[in-house]
FIMAR-363279 format. One record per residue (C-alpha): x, y, z; residue in three letters. Coordinates in steps of 0.2 Angstrom, whole numbers, padded with zeros to 4 digits, always signed. Layout:
// residues N
XYZALA ...
//
This chain:
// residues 710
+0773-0334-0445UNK +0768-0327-0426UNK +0753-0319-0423UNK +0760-0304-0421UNK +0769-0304-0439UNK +0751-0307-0447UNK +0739-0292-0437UNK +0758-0282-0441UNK +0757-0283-0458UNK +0739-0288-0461UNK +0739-0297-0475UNK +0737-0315-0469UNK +0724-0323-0476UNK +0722-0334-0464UNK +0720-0324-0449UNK +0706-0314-0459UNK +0696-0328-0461UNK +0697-0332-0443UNK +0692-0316-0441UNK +0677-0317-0451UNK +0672-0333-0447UNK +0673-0328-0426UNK +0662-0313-0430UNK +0651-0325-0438UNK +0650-0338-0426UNK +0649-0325-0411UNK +0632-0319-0423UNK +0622-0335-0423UNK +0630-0347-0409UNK +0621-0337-0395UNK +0606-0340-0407UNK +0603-0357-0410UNK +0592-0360-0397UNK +0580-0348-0407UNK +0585-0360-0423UNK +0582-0376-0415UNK +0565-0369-0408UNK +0558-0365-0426UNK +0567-0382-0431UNK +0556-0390-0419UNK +0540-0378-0425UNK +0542-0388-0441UNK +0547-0405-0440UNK +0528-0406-0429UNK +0517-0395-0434UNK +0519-0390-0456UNK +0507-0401-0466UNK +0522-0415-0467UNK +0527-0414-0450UNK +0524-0427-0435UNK +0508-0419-0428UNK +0501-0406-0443UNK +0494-0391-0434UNK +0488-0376-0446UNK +0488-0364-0434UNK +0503-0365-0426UNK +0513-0368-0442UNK +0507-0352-0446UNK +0521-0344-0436UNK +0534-0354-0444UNK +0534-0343-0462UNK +0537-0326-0450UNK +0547-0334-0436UNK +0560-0339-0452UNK +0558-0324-0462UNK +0557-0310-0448UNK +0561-0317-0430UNK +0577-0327-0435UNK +0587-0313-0444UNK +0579-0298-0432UNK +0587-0308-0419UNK +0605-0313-0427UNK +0604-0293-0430UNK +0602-0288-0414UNK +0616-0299-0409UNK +0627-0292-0420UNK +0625-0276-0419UNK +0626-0278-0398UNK +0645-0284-0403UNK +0651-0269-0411UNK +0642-0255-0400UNK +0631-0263-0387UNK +0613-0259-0385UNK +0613-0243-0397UNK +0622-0255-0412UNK +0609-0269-0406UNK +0594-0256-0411UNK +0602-0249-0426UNK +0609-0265-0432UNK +0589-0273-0432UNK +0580-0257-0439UNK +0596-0256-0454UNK +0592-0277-0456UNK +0573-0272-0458UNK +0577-0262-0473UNK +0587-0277-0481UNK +0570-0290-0478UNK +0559-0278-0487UNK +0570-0271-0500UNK +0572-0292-0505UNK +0552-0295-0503UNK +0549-0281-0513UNK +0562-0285-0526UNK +0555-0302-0526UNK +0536-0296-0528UNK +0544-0284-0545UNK +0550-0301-0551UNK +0536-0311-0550UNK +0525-0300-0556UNK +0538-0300-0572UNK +0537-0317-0572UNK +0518-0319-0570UNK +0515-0306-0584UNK +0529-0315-0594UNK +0519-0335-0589UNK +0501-0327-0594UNK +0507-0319-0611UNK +0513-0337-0615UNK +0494-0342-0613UNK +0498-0352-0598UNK +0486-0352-0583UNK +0490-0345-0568UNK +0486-0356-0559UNK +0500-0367-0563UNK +0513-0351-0561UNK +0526-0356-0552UNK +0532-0340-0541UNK +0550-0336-0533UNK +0550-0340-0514UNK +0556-0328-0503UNK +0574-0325-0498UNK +0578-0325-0480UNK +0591-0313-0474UNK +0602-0320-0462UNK +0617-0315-0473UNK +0609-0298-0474UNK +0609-0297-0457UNK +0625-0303-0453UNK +0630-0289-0463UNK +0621-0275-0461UNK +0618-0275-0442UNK +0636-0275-0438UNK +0638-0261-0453UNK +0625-0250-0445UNK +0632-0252-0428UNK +0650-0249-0433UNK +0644-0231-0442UNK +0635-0226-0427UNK +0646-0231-0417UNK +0659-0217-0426UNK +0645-0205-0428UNK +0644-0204-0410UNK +0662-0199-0404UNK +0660-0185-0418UNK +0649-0175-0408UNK +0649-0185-0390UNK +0661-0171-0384UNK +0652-0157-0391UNK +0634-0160-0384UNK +0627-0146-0371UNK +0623-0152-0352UNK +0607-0158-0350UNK +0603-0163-0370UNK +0611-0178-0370UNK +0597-0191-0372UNK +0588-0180-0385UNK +0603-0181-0396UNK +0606-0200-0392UNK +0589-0203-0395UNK +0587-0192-0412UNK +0604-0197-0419UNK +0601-0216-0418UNK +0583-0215-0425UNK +0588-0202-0439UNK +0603-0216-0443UNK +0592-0228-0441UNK +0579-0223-0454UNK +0595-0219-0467UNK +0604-0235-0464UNK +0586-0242-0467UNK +0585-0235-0482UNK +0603-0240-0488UNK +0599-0260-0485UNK +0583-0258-0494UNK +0591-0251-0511UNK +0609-0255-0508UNK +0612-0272-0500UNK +0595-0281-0501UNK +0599-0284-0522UNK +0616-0288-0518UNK +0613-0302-0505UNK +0598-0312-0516UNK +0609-0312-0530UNK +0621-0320-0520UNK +0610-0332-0511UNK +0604-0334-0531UNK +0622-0339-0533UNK +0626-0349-0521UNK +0610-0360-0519UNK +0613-0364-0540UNK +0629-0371-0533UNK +0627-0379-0521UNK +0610-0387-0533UNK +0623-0391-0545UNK +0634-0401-0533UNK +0621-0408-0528UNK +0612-0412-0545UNK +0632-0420-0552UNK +0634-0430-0537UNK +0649-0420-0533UNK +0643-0412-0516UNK +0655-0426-0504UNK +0669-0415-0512UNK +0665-0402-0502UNK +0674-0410-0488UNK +0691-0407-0496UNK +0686-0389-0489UNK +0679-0392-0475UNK +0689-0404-0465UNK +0706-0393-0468UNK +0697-0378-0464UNK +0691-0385-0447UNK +0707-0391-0440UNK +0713-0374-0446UNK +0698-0363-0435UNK +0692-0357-0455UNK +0675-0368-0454UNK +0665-0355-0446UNK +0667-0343-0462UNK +0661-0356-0472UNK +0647-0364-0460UNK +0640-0350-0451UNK +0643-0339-0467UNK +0635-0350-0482UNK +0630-0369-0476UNK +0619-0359-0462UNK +0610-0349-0471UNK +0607-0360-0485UNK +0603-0372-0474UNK +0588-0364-0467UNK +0581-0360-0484UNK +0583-0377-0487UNK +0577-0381-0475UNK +0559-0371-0474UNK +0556-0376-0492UNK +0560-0394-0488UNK +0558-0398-0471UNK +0575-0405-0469UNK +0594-0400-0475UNK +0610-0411-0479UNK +0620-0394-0478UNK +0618-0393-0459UNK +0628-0410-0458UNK +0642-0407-0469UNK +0653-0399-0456UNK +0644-0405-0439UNK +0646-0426-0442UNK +0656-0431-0428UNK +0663-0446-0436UNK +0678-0441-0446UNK +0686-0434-0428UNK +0681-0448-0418UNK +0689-0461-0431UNK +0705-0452-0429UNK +0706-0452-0410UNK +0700-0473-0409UNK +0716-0475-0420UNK +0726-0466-0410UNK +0719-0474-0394UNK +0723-0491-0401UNK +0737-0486-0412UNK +0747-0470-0404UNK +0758-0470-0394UNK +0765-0463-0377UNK +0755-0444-0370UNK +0743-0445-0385UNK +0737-0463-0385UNK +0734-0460-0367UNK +0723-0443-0370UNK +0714-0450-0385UNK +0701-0461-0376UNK +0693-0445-0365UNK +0696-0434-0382UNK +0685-0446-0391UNK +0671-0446-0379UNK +0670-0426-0377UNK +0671-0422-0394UNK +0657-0437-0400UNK +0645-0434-0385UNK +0652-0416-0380UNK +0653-0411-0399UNK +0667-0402-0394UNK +0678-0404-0413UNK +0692-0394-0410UNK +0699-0408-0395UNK +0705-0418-0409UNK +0713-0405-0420UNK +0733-0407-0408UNK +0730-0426-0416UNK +0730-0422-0434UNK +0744-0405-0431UNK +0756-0419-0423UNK +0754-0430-0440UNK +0747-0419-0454UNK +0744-0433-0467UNK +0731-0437-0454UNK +0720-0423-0461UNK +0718-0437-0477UNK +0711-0448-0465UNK +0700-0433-0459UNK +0693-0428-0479UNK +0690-0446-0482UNK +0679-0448-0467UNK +0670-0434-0472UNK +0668-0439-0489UNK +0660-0453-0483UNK +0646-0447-0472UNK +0642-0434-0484UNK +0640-0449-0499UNK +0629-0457-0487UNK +0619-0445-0482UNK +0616-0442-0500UNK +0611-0457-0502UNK +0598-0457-0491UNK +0592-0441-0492UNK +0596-0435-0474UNK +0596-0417-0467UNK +0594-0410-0451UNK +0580-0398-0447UNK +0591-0385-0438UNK +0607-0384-0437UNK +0617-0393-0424UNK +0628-0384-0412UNK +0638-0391-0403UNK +0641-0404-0418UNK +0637-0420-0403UNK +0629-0435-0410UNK +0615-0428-0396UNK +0612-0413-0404UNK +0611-0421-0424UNK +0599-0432-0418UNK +0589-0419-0408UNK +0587-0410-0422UNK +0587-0424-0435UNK +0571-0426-0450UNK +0561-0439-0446UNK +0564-0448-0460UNK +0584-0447-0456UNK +0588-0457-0443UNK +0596-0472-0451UNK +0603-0463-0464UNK +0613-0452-0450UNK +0617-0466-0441UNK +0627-0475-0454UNK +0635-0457-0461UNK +0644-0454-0442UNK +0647-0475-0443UNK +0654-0476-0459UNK +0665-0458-0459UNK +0671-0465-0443UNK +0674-0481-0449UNK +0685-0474-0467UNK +0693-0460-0455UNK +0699-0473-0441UNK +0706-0486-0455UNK +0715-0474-0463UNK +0722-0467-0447UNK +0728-0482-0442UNK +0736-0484-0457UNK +0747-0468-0458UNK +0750-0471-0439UNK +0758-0486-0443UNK +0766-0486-0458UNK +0774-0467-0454UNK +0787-0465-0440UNK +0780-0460-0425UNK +0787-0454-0409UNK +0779-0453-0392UNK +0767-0438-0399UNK +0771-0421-0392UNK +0751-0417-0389UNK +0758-0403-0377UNK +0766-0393-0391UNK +0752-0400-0403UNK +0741-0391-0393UNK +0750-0374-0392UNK +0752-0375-0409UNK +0733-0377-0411UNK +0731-0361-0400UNK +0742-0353-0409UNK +0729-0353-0425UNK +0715-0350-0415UNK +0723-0334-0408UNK +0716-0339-0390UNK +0717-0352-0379UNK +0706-0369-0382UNK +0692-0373-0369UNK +0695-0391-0369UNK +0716-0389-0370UNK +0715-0395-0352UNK +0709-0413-0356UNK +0725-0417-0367UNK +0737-0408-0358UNK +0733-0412-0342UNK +0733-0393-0336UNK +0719-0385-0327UNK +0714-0368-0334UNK +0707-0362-0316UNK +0726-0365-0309UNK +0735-0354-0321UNK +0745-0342-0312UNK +0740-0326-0308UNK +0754-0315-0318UNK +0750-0307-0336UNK +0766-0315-0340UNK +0761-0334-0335UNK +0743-0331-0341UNK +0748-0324-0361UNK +0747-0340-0367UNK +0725-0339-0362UNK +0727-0326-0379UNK +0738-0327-0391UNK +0732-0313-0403UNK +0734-0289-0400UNK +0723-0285-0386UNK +0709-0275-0388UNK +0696-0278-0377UNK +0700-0277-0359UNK +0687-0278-0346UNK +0689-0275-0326UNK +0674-0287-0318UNK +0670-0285-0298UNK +0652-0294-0291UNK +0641-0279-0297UNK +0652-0271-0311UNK +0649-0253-0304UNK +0662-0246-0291UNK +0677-0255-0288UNK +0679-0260-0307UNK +0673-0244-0315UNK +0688-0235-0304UNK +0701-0249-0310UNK +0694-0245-0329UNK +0699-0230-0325UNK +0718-0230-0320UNK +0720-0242-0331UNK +0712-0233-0347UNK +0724-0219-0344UNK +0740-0228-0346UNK +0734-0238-0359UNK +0730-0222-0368UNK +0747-0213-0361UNK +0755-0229-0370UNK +0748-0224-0387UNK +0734-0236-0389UNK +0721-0226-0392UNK +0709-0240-0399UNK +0710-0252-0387UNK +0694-0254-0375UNK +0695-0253-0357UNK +0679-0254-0348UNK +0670-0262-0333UNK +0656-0274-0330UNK +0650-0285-0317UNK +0655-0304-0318UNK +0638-0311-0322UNK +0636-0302-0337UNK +0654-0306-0344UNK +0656-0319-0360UNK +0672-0326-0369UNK +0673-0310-0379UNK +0687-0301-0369UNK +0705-0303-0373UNK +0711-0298-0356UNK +0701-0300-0340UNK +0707-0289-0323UNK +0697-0295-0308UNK +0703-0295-0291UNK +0710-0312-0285UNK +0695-0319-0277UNK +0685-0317-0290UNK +0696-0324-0304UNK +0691-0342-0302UNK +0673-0336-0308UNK +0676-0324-0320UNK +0690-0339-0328UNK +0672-0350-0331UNK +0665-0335-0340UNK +0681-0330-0351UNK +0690-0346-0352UNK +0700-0340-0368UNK +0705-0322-0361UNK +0723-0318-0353UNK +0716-0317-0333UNK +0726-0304-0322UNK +0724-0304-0304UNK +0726-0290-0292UNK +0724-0284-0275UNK +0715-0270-0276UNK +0712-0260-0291UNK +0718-0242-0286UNK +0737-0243-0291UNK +0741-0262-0292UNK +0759-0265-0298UNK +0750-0277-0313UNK +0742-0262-0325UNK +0762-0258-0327UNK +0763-0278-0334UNK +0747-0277-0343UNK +0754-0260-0354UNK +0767-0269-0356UNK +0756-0284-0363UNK +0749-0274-0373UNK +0763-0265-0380UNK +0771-0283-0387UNK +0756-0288-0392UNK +0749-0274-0402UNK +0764-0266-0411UNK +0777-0280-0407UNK +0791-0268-0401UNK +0795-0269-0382UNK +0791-0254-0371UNK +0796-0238-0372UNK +0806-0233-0358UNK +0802-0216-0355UNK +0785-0219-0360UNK +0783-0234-0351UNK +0789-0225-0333UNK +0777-0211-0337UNK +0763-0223-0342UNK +0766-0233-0325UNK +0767-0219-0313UNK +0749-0211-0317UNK +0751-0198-0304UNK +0760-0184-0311UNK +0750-0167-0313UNK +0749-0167-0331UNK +0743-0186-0332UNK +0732-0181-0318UNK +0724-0166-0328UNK +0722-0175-0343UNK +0713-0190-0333UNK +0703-0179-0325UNK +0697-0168-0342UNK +0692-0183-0350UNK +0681-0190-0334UNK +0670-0173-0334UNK +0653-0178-0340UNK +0649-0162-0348UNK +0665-0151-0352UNK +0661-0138-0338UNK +0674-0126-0331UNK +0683-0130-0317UNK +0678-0124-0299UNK +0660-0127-0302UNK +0650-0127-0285UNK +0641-0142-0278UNK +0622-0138-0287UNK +0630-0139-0302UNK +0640-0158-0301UNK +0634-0173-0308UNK +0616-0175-0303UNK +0603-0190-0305UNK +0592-0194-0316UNK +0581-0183-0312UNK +0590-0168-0313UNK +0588-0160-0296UNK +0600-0169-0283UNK +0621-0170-0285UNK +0627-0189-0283UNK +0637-0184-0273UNK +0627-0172-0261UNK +0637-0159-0245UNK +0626-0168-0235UNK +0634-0187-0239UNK +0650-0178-0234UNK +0657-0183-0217UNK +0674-0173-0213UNK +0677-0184-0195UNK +0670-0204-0196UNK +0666-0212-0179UNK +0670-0231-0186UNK +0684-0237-0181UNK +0683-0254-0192UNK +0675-0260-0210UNK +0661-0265-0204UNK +0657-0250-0193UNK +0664-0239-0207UNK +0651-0248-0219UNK +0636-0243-0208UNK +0642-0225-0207UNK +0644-0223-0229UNK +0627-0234-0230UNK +0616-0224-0218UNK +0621-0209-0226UNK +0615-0214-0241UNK +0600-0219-0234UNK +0599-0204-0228UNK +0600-0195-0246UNK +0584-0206-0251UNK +0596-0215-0265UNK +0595-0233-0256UNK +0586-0242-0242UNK +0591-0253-0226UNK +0594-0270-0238UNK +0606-0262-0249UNK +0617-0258-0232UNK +0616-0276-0228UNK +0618-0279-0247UNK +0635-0270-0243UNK +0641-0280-0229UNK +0637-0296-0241UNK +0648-0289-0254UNK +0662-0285-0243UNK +0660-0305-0233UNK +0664-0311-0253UNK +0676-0299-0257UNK +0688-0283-0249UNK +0680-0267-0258UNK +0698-0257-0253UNK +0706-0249-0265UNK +0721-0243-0261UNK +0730-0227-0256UNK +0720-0226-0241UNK +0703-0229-0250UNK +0688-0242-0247UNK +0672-0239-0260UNK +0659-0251-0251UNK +0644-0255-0261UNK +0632-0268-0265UNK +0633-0284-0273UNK +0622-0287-0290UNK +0608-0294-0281UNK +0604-0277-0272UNK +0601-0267-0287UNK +0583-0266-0284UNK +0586-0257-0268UNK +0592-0241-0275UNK +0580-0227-0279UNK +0594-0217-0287UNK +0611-0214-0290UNK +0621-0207-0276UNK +0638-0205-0267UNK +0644-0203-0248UNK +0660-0198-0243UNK +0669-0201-0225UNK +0686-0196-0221UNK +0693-0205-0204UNK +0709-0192-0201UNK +0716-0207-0188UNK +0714-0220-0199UNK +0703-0236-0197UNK +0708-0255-0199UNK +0700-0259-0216UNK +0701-0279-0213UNK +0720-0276-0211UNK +0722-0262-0221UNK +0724-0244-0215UNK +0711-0233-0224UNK +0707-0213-0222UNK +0693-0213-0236UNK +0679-0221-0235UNK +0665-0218-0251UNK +0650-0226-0253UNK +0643-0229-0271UNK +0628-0234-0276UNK +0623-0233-0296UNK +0607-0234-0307UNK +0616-0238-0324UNK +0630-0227-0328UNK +0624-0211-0319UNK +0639-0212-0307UNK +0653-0217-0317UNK +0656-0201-0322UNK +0660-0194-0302UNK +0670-0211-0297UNK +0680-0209-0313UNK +0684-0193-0305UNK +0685-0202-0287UNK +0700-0214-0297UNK +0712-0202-0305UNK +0709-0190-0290UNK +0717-0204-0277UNK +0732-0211-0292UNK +0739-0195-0286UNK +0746-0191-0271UNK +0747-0172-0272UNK +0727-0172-0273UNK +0727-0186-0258UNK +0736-0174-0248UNK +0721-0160-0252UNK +0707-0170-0248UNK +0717-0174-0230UNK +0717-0158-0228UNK +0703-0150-0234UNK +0692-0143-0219UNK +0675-0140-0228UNK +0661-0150-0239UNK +0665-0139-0253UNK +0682-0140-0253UNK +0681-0160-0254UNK +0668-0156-0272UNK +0680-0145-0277UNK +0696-0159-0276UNK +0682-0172-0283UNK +0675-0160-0297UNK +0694-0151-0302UNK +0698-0151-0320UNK +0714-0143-0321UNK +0724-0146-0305UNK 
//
C-alpha cells in the first residue's frame, strides 16, 4: 500500500501508530537530557545512591513530579502552536498533576480510615505513592494547544487595531484556567487508572516470569518505525515510576539493548553476501556505539525471517536482565551501549554486560543460520533501504552508510529530492540566515499558490536556519544555504532556488504537494493560475489577507503599520528615496542602511551586519528587487522595526543582477512581516511593478505598498 493510499483512505493502522508514536517521541527526545539529569540526581545522591546527600535528594521528588512533565508539556504543546500551545499546554498539564495528587490524597485518606477501623496502627499504613504525569502531559498539552490553536483563527480576523495583545493575552489565560480545570476533573482520573492498569501488568509479567515475551512486540514493532508508541508512550513512563520508587528500571532496557541488531549485522558481515555483507561492518558499529537502530532494519526487510533471529535476541537480554535485576536509571537515548551504561544502576553493570552479550550472541547464531540455510542473493540493501523509508514516511539519517549515497549531494530539484519525504506535505518552511526578509517574502508567494491550489491546511511559513529541526516536510532555502539547512532537516524534501521572488520551483513544489496530499495530478487550469501568482484577482486576494488589521484601502502613511510602540510607521515617507545615487550592491546597501539609521530603528553595526549577510548570501529577490538585511547575529543592533525603500529608475548591477528597488528591512519579531508580505505580492505582479516605477511621490509608493484592492 503506498503512502498516499493510507493518509487517502485513513484507515491504516499502521501509519497511525507511526503517527502516534512520532508525536511522542518528538515530546520526550528533545527531553532526555532533563531525564538523564534527575537520573543522575538519584543514582548519587537518595539514601541508596553512591554519595547520600539529603539535601540535594530533596529536589529529586519535585524535579520528577513537577519539572519533568512541565517540561515534556511545554514541548508538546510548542509542536502544535508554538510559544502560545507551549504556555497553555503547561498550565492545562498543571490541572492533570493536581487533580491526580488530590485524587490520590481522597484515596488514602479512604484507606487510612479503612487501615485504622481495622485497629491497625498507623504507623505501619502503607499509603499510595504518587502518580506522575508524563502520559498526562503528553496528552493534554498538545490537547490544549490544538483548541487554542482553533480558538484563535475564530476571532483573529475580527479583533480592532490596536487590541491585539489584550486579546492574545486574555484568551490564552481565560483558556488556560478552563483547560486547567478540565485536566483536573476530566483527565487526571482517567490517566492514574490507566498507569493503575498498566503498572498491574506489567507487575504480573513480571511476577510470572513472562516479561522476555514482550519482545515478540517489541522487536517487530521497531523494524517497522511502531516502537516509539510503545516506548515513549508506556515503557517511558512506567519506567520513571519505576524507577523513582526503586532507583533502577528493567523497562528502560527492553527496547534500547543493542544486541539483537548488532548480532544480525555480524552475521551478515561473515555471512552475507555481495552490497550487504560489504555495509554490515560500518552498520554494526554505528548502530552499537552510535545507538543508531534503525541502520540495521534494510537487513532484516531483505530477509524477513530474520526478524526471528531479532525476537530471540531480545528474549534473551530481557531473560537476563531479569535475572539479575538490572535497570537503568534513566532512559537511554540514543539506545548506544555508551548511553546504557551512562545511565546504568550501580548494581547493573554485569548483568547489562551479559544481556547485550548474550541477545547478541542468540540473534547472530540464528542469523547466521537463516542466512545459510535460505537462498540468498547478492542483497538489494539499496531497495531494502527505500523500502525501510517507505514505512518511516521520510527519509533515514543513516541511509547514506548503506547506500553509499550522501544526503548533502542530492539534487537540488523537488522531483530528485521527493524521496527525503515519503509521506502529504504539510509543513513547509522557507529558511534564509536571519529568518526575517528574504524568507518571510518567499512564504508569502508561495502561501498563495499553495492556498490558490486548494490546500488550505497546509503550513507555509519562515524561519531562520538556526532555529530549524527535522520537523519540516519540505524545506525552501536558497541554494547556498541548503547544504546547512540539509544538517538541520535531514528527512525533509530540500528545494533550491535562486531567489525567492517568482522562482520557477514553487510551480514544482504545488505540484508536490498536489500528488502528495490528494494523490491526483495537477489541475490544469488551476495549476496555471496557481503558478502565475500575478493576476489582479490573485494579487487582490494576496494582498487582503497580508493586511494586519483589515483597514480600508487608500489609508495615509500615519496610519500603516507601526512599531511596537505605536507612534512610528515601519515604513516611514522619510526611509523613502525616489532617485538612489548607488550604482552597485554595496553602495546600494549603504544608501537602504543609513536610512535606516537615520529612522533610529538600527545602528552603524547592523549596516556592516548587512554587507556580512550579503558576502554569505545574494539578498536579490527578483523582478528587479534586492531586500538587504542583516544576518542573525545583528539582531541586538535594532532598536525597532523598520523599512527603507530606494528606487534607482536606471538600474544598478546587483552582483550581476539588474535591480530598480532596493528595500531595507530590519525586524523585531514579527512587527514587519506584515508590510514585506505586502512588499512580496506587490512585486509577483507586474502591473503594480509598473506603478511603483512610476510613481513620483513618498505617498504614492505607501499607497502601492498599503493597497488592498488594486
Amino acid at each position: 500500500m503506498t503512502t498516499t493510499t493510507e493518509t487517502k483512505s485513513g484507515v491504516s493502522p499502521r501509519v497511525v501508530l507511526q503517527k502516534v508514536g512520532t508525536s511522542l517521541s518528538n515530546m520526550v527526545m528533545p527531553n532526555i537530557p532533563a531525564l538523564i539529569a534527575w537520573g543522575l540526581l538519584t543514582a548519587f545522591f537518595i539514601p541508596d545512591g553512591w554519595t547520600p546527600n539529603e539535601p540535594l535528594a530533596s529536589v529529586v521528588g519535585p524535579m520528577i513530579h513537577y519539572l519533568l512533565p512541565l517540561l515534556i508539556a511545554n514541548t508538546g504543546g510548542r509542536m502544535v502552536y508554538e510559544a502560545r500551545g507551549a504556555v497553555v499546554g503547561v498550565i492545562a498539564t498543571m490541572g492533570v498533576i493536581a487533580g491526580s495528587d488530590w485524587l490520590i490524597a481522597q484515596e488514602n485518606a479512604r484507606l487510612l480510615e479503612e487501615w485504622l477501623a481495622g485497629g491497625n496502627a498507623e504507623a505501619d499504613f502503607s499509603a499510595l505513592g504518587q502518580v506522575h504525569m508524563f502520559i498526562g502531559a503528553m496528552i493534554m498539552a498538545p490537547l490544549a494547544a490544538w483548541v487554542m490553536k482553533k480558538l484563535d483563527r475564530l476571532w483573529q480576523d475580527h479583533i480592532p487595531a490596536g487590541f491585539e495583545m489584550l486579546v492574545n493575552m486574555f484568551s490564552a489565560g481565560i483558556f488556560g484556567f478552563i483547560a486547567l480545570a478540565a485536566g483536573f476533573f476530566g483527565l487526571a482520573p482517567l490517566v492514574n487508572g490507566l498507569m493503575t492498569l498498566l503498572s498491574n501488568g506489567v507487575a504480573a509479567l513480571v511476577n510470572a516470569g513472562l516479561l522476555p515475551l514482550v519482545s515478540i512486540l517489541i522487536e517487530p514493532a521497531k523494524v517497522f518505525f511502531l516502537n516509539n508508541a510503545i516506548n515513549h508512550g508506556v515503557l517511558t513512563p512506567l519506567g520513571i515510576s519505576e524507577a523513582a520508587e526503586n532507583g533502577k528500571s528493567v523497562l528502560f532496557l527492553l527496547e534500547a539493548n543493542p544486541g539483537p541488531g548488532v548480532g544480525i549485522l555480524l552475521a551478515y558481515t561473515f555471512f552475507g553476501r555481495g552490497a550487504a555483507r560489504a555495509s554490515a561492518p560500518g552498520a554494526a558499529i554505528i548502530q552499537f556505539f552510535g545507538g543508531i537502530h534503525e541502520i540495521y532494519f534494510p537487513y532484516v526487510l531483505m530477509k524477513p525471517i530474520l526478524i526471528l533471529a531479532a525476537i530471540g535476541g531480545g528474549m534473551t537480554g530481557v531473560a537476563i536482565n531479569v535475572a539479575f535485576d538490572t535497570g537503568l536509571i534513566a532512559p537511554a537515548s540514543p539506545g548506544s551501549i555508551f548511553a546504557i551504561f551512562g545511565v546504568a544502576a550501580r548494581d547493573s553493570y554485569l548483568g547489562i554486560a551479559l544481556s547485550v552479550l548474550g541477545a547478541a550472541t542468540v540473534s547472530f547464531l540464528l542469523s547466521a543460520l537463516f542466512l545459510k540455510i535460505g537462498k540468498q542473493d547478492d542483497g538489494d540493501i539499496a531497495a531494502a533501504t527505500a523500502k525501510m523509508e517507505q514505512m518511516k514516511g521520510k527519509k533515514s539519517s543513516v541511509a547514506g552508510a548503506l547506500t553509499g549515497a550522501s544526503a548533502a549531494g542530492a539534487g537540488a530539484a523537488a522531483a530528485a529530492d521527493a524521496s527525503a519525504h515519503t509521506g502529504p506535505i504539510q509543513k513547509i518552511v522557507f529558511a534564509c540566515d536571519a529568518g526575517m526578509g528574504s524568507s518571510a517574502m518567499g512564504a508569502t508567494v508561495l502561501r498563495k499558490k499553495v492556498r490558490a491550489a486548494g490546500f488550505e491546511d497546509v503550513e507555509v511559513t519562515n524561519k531562520a536556519i538556526s532555529s530549524l529541526n527535522d520537523e519540516w516536510d519540505l524545506v525552501v532555502t536558497q541554494k547556498e544555504l541548503t547544504d546547512r539547512a540539509r544538517q538541520r532537516t535531514g528527512s525533509a524534501v530540500h528545494v533550491s532556488v535562486d531567489q525567492f521572488m517568482n522562482s520557477p520551483r514553487y510551480d514544482e513544489v504545488v505540484e508536490l504537494v498536489q500528488q502528495r496530499n490528494s494523490g491526483a495530478p495537477a489541475p490544469e487550469a488551476d495549476g496555471a493560475a496557481a503558478a502565475v501568482g500575478a493576476g489582479a484577482a490573485a494579487t487582490a486576494g494576496a494582498n487582503a489577507a497580508a493586511a494586519p488589521d483589515g483597514a480600508p484601502r487608500g489609508r495615509h502613511a500615519a496610519d500603516r503599520p507601526a512599531d511596537a510602540a505605536g507612534s512610528t510607521p515601519i515604513l516611514a515617507p522619510s526611509s523613502i528615496v525616489l532617485d538612489g545615487t548607488a550604482r552597485d550592491a554595496a553602495s546600494g546597501i549603504d544608501e537602504a542602511g543609513a536610512l535606516l539609521v537615520a529612522a533610529g530603528a538600527v545602528d552603524e553595526g547592523y549596516v556592516r551586519a548587512m554587507h556580512d549577510r550579503e558576502a554569505t548570501v545574494s539578498t536579490f529577490m527578483g523582478n528587479g528587487l534586492a531586500i538587504p538585511h542583516g544576518t542573525n547575529e545583528a539582531k541586538s543592533s535594532i532598536s525597532r522595526s523598520a523599512m527603507s525603500f530606494v528606487r534607482y529608475p536606471g538600474g544598478i548591477d546587483w552582483n550581476g543582477n539588474p535591480t530598480t528597488f532596493v528595500i531595507g528591512i530590519a525586524g523585531v519579531g514579527n512587527e514587519h512581516l506584515a508590510l514585506l508580505q505586502k512588499v512580496a505580492m506587490t512585486f509577483s505582479d507586474p502591473a503594480q511593478v509598473a506603478r511603483l516605477e512610476q510613481a513620483t511621490t513618498t505617498d504614492e509608493i505607501l499607497e502601492i505598498l498599503g493597497d488592498e484592492e488594486e
